[in-house]
N, C-alpha and C positions, 0 to 999 in steps of 0.2 A: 342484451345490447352492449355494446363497444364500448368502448370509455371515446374515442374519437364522434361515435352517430350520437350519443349522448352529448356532448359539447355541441355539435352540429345541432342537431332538435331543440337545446336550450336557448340556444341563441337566435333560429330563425323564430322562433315562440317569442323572443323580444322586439325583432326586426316586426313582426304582423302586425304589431301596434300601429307603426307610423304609415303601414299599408291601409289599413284599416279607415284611419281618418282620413283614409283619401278614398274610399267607399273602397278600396279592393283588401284581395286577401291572398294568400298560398297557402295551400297544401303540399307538404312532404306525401311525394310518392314512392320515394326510395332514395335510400345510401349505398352505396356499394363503394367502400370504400374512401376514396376523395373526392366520389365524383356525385352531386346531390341534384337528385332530379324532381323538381318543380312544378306542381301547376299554379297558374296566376288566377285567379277566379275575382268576380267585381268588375269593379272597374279596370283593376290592372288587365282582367283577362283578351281586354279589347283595346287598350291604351298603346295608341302609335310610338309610346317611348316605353315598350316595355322590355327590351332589349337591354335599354340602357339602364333600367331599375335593374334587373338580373343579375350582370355583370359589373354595373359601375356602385351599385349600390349592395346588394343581398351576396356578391360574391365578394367586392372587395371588401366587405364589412367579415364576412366568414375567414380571408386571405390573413388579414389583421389581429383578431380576437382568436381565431381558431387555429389554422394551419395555412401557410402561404401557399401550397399548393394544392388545394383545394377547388375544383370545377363546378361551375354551378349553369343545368340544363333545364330549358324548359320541357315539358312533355304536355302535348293538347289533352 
């Protein structure tokens, strides 16, 4: 694994806590480089603001801590 997918995995592993106590959860389904594709499972999987957790939350926390240009995709 990457020194990049490695930062990426340790960090979303921090973020599923605060998913968590809100009954939902993610799975990493893949890295491919900057771009880290997502499933929402729980609560999140069905949550009419889960767009906004992805991007406003799970990506700009990864843009921040990780790498600014870094994409973050849901996948069903």
């Amino acid at each position: 694994m990457e020194e990049l997918e490695k930062k990426i995995r340790e960090r979303l592993d921090l973020l599923r806590g605060a998913l968590q106590n809100d009954g939902g959860d993610l799975e990493v389904v893949a890295v491919e480089g900057k771009i880290v594709k997502v499933r929402l499972r729980g609560a999140c999987g069905c949550c009419p603001h889960a767009m906004a957790t992805l991007k406003g939350y799970i990506q700009q926390d990864l843009n921040e801590a990780v790498d600014p240009s870094i994409e973050v995709e849901r996948v069903d």
